[in-house]
TILO-870319 format. One record per residue (C-alpha): x, y, z. Coordinates in steps of 0.05 Angstrom, whole numbers, plus 32768, in hexadecimal, padded with zeros to 4 digits. Example, Ala and Ser with C-alpha at 12.3 -4.5 7.8 and 13.67 -1.06 7.14 Angstrom:
<pts>
80F67FA6809C81117FEB808F
</pts>
This chain:
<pts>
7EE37DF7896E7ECA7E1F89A87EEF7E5D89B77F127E5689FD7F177EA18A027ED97EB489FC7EB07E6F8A177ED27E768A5E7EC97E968AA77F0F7EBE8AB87F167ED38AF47F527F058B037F6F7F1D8B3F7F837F618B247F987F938B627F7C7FCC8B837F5D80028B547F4F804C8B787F1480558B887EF380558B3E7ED480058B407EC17FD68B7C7EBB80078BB27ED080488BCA7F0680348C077F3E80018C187F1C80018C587EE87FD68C4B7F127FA18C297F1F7F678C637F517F398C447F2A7EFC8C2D7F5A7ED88BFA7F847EAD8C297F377E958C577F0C7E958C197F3D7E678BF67F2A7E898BB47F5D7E618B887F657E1B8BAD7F597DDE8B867F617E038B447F977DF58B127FD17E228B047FDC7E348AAE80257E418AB480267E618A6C80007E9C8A8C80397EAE8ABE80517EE58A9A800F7F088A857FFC7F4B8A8C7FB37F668A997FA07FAE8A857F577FCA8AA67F217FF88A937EDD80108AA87EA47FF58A7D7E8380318A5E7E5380168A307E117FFA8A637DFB7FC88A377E357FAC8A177E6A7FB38A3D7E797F918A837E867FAD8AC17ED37FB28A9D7EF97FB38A6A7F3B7F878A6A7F6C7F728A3F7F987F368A4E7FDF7F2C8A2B80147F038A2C7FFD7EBF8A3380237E8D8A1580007E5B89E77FD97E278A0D7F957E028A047F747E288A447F6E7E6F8A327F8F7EA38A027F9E7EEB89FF7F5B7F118A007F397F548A047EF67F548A1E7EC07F668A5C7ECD7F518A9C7EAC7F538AE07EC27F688B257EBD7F338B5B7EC87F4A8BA57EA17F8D8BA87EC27FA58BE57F087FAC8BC77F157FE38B987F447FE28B517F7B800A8B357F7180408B037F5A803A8ABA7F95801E8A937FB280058AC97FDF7FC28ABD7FEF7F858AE880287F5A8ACD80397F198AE37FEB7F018AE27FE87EB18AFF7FA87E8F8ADD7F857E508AF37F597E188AD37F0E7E1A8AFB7EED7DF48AC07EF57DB08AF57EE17DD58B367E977DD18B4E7EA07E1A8B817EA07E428B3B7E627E278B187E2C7E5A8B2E7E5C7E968B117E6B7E608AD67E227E5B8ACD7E087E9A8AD27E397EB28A917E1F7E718A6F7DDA7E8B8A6E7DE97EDC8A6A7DDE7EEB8A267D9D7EC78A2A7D8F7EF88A627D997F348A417D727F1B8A037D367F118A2E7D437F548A4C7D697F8F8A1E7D627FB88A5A7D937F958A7D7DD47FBB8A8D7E137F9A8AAF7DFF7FBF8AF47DD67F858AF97DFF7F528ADE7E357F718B0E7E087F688B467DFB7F228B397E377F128B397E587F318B817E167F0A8B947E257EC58B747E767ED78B8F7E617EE08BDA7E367EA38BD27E6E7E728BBF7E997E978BF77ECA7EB68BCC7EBA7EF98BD97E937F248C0C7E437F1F8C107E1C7F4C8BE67DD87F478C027DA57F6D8BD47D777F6C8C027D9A7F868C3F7DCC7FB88C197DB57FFE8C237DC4802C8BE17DF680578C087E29800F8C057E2380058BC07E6380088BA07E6980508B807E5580398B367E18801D8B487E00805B8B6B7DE4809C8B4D7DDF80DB8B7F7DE580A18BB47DAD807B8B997DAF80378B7E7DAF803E8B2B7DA47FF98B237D637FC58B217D707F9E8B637D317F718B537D567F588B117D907F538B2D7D707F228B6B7D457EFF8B387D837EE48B117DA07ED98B4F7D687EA88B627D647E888B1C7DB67E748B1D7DB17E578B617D797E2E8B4F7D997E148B0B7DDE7E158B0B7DDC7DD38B3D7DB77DAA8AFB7DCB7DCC8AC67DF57DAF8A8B7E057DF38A707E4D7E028A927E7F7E218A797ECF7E208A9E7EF47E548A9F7F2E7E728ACA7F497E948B0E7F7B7EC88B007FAA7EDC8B3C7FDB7F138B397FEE7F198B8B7FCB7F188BD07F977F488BDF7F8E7F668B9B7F4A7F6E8B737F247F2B8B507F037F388B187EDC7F008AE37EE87F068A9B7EA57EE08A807E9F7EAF8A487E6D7EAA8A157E4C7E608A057E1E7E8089D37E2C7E59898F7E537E8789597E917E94897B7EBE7E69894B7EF37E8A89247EDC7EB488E37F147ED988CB7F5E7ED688E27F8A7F1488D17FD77F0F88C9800D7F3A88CF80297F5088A180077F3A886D80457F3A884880927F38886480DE7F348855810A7F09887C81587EFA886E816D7EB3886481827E9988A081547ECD88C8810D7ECE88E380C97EFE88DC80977EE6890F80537EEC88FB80127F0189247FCC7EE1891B7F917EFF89357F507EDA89387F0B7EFB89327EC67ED289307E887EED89077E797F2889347EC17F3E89307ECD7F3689727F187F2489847F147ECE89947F517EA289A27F617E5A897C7F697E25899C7F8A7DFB89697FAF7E29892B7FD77E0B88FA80127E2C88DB80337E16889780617E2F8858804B7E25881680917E18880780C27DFA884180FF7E0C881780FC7E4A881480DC7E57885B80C17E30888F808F7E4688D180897E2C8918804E7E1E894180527E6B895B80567E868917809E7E97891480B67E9688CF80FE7E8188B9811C7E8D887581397E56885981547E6B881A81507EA387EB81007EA787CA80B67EAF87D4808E7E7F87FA80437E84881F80397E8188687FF67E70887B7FCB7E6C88BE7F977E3D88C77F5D7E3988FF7F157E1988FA7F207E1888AF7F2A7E6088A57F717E7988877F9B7EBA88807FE27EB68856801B7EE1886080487EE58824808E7EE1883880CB7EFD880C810A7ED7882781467F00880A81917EED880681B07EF0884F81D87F25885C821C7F19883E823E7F35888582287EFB88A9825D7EBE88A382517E80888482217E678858824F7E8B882D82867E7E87EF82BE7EA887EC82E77EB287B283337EBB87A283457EBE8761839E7EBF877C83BE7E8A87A883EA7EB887C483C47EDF87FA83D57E98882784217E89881984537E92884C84747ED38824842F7EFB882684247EE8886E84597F0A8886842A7F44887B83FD7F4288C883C07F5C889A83C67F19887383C87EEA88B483917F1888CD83627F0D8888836E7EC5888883577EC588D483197EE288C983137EB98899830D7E6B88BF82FD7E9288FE82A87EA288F8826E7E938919822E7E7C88FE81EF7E62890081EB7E1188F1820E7DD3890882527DEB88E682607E1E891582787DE5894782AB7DD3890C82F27DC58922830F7DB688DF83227DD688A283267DAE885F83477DBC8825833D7D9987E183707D9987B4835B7D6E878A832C7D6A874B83767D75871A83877DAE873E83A87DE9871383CF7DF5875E83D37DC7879D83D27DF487DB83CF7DB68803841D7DA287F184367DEA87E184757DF88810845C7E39881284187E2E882884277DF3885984517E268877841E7E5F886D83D77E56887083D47E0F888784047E2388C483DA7E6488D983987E3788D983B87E03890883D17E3D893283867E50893383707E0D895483567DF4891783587DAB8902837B7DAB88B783657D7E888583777D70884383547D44880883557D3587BF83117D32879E83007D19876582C27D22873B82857D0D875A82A67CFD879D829E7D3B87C882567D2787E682627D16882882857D53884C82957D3D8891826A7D5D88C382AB7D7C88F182BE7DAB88B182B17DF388BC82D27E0C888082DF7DED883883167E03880983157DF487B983597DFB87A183597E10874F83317DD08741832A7DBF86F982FB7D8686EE82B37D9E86F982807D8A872D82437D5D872F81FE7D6A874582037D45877E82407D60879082217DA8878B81F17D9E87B5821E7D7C87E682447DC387F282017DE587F281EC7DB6882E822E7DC1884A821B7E1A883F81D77E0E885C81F57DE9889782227E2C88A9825E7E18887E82947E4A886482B17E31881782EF7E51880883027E5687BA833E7E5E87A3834B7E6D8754837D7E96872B83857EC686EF836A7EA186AF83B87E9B869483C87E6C86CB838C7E4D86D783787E438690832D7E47867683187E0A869783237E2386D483027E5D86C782BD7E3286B482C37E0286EF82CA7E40872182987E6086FD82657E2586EF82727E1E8741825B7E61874F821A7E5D872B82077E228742820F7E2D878581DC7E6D877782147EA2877A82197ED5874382657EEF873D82917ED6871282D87ECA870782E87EF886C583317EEF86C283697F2486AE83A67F2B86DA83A67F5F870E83DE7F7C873F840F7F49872B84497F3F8761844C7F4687AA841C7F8787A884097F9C87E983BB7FB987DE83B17FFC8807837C800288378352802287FD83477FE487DC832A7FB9881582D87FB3882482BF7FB9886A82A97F71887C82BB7F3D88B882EA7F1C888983157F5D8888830C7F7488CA834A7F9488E783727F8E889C838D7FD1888783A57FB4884883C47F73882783F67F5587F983DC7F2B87C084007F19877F83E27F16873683957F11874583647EFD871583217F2D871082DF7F1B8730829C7F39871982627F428747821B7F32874881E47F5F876C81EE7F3F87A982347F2987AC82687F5187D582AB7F6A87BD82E77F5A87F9831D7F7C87DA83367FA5879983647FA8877583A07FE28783837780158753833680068780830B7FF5873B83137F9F873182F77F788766832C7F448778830D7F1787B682C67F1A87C282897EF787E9824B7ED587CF820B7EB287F982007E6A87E081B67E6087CC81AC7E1687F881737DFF87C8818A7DBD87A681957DBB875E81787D84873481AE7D9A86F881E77DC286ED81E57DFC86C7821D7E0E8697824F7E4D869B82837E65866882C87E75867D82D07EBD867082917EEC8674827F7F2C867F82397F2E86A9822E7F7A86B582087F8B86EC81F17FD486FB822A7FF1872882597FB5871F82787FB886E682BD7FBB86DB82C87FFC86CE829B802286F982A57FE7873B82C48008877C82BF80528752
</pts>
């Protein structure tokens, strides 16, 4: 592939530099952009609208140009990318800005299709063959050539060498007033590019770059030589950490052999593992669910891989999310006589988040699967809960699964209560609530102390949990039995509790959390979690694994007796 970059003729109209390029005066400068036509005919790269184009003096005679610029901001696009290289001023007459100086809003133009530019685009196709043949050649003379070739194709004033006394010489190719430059060189390559360029097959395009009327244009060469493919790529960062659900965009920067900074014309981006994150064409990476996966960069066969650490999303950030009850009471008429309770139970349907489910109108509840209690024909919960979430604008809706029939959740469902089910649930069925999770759903469980619920409750809410990648678990015991009214102490900063001083719960059953779990509320001691919040890992199962009614997991800082101490 031939590097656009680097294999084209730029030209940019940069603005007026004080008196340290071109020439020493305004004076001088007659406004030649509108007669000379300089961009007509040429085609406008709209992804370069919003460039910006930083200038400095060339310091190094045989290296550098007559500048220094570096172009940014250029949106991908198979004309020209972001570069840093020499460049050349173009209408001698008109000075530039100072050093460092930056021009935003850049406009560049195709002039690969457009005969005027081929003496400029020929002279840069045989330069480094130039200055092979002669070592001694600096870019005065290459500078020279060049306001020559440009007053030749009318696009800039006439610079006659032979006519121009020294004292006119723009002020950096004068010493003590005297020319510091070989004017015989610079006339014989003249000569030689206006009697080839007409014949010859080596061309290369390039582009016009236009920032407003009347400012400096200057030519940012390309290089045809062979060699300028890509070598190495670097990425960064090499290695990253992104939250599920949130991005990490990557950089790649191409070099070619000499180390010299080339664009790519056609890169490829890819994940060595699309579940667990995937990459778009501008190397924006998205974690898909909790893991490790490869991101890789590809151009003219050369690589660089990032290695990407997706972590658990952030357990403030709705949805996506299971949260767990172990007491039906918090949503009865009674307890919501308490504002805190209506407010909790709010925050709970009301959320925002990221995935087709945030459109949801409806909330389901399931009371099926032999529930141990049916919230959906509870007086006290028709008149409770079920009330406050119509009052809320919600659609309510109410079904009866049975085993292996909760697979097809309809798409309007924001939020999904389990009621104290008691008959397990399939594969298929687990990875239809972790499609519903990945697609920005809420599930709502609701359980109970192990006395009422019984010890095959326990293992279906707890073979639940770990399927669906969560680590806390219901433990049983009875807690704060009666309408107990949990101080302000006892509840956990997160959107679900926003604006709840306390609540009234009756005879809650202990939940113990994993690592990454997070606790909603305690119990009136502040030491057993009661409610708490888990992030579903969306990765399909291929087979359930098993949990035991009643354990005891103990995590460092969770346990039961040191939790919320």
């Amino acid at each position: 592939m031939r590097n656009f970059k680097l294999s084209s003729i730029i030209l940019i109209a940069l603005g007026l530099l004080y008196f340290t390029a071109c020439d020493n005066t305004l004076n001088n400068a007659p406004e030649l952009e509108d007669s000379l036509e300089l961009f007509a005919g040429l085609e406008l790269i709209p992804e370069t609208e919003k460039s910006t184009v930083k200038i400095n003096k060339g310091t190094d005679l045989h290296k550098d140009g007559y500048f220094k610029v570096k172009v940014e901001n250029v949106l991908p696009n198979k004309h020209i990318q972001n570069v840093e290289t020499e460049a050349w001023c173009l209408e001698w007459k008109k000075p530039l800005r100072d050093n460092n100086d930056i021009h935003t809003g850049v406009k560049m133009f195709a002039t690969g299709n457009n005969d005027k530019w081929k003496p400029l685009n020929y002279l840069f196709s045989i330069r480094h063959e130039l200055q092979a043949n002669d070592p001694d050649l600096t870019y005065r003379e290459i500078q020279a050539v060049v306001w020559s070739l440009a007053g030749y194709m009318n696009i800039a004033p006439e610079f006659n060498l032979d006519k121009l006394p020294d004292s006119e010489l723009p002020s950096r190719l004068r010493t003590d007033g005297t020319a510091n430059f070989s004017r015989d060189k610079a006339k014989t390559i003249t000569q030689k590019v206006l009697s080839e360029y007409s014949t010859s097959t080596t061309m290369v395009g390039g582009f016009a770059l236009q920032t407003a009327a009347n400012e400096q244009d200057v030519i940012i060469p390309g290089d045809p030589q062979p060699g300028n493919d890509v070598a190495t790529i670097s990425l960064d960062p090499e290695e990253g950490e992104v939250k599920v659900s949130e991005t990490i965009q990557l950089i790649a920067t191409f070099f070619d052999a000499d180390g010299n900074e080339v664009g790519c014309e056609d890169t490829q981006w890819s994940s060595d593992d699309e579940s667990i994150a995937t990459v778009d064409s501008n190397g924006e990476v998205f974690g898909e669910n909790q893991g490790e996966a490869n991101i890789s960069v590809e151009c003219d066969g050369v690589t660089a891989t990032s290695s990407i650490t997706v972590e658990r999303e952030d357990i403030q950030i709705p949805g996506r999310d299971i949260i767990v009850f172990n007491d039906v009471e918090p949503f009865d008429q009674i307890r919501l006589r308490n504002p805190n309770n209506v407010s909790f139970i709010k925050n709970l349907i009301n959320f925002s988040t990221t995935g087709s489910r945030n459109d949801g109108d409806t909330v389901l509840w399931d009371c099926g699967r032999n529930t141990r209690f049916n919230g959906c024909t509870s007086g006290r919960h028709i008149n409770g809960a079920q009330e406050l979430i119509k009052n809320e604008g919600y659609i309510f809706s109410t079904i009866n699964s049975s085993s292996g029939t909760l697979v097809d959740i309809p798409s309007n469902v924001k939020s999904l209560w389990l009621w104290l089910p008691t008959v397990a649930y399939t594969v298929d069925e687990i990875n239809a609530l972790k499609q519903f999770a990945a697609e920005g759903g809420r599930i709502v469980f609701i359980g109970e102390w192990d006395g009422f619920y019984g010890s095959q409750g326990l293992a279906v809410e707890n073979q639940l949990l770990i399927n669906l990648g969560a680590v806390m678990r219901n433990v049983g015991n009875q807690v704060d039995c009666g309408s107990v009214v949990l101080p302000g102490t006892s509840i956990r900063e997160h959107p679900i509790t926003e604006d709840v001083t306390n609540l009234t719960i009756g005879c809650a059953s202990v939940i113990e959390l994993g690592p990454d779990d997070f606790p909603l509320f305690y119990d009136t001691t502040n030491r057993f979690v009661l409610a708490g919040v888990a992030k579903i890992e969306t990765v399909p199962i291929t087979e359930l694994q098993n949990a035991v009614s009643k354990i005891a997991i103990t995590q460092s800082g969770n346990t039961m007796s040191t939790m919320g101490e």
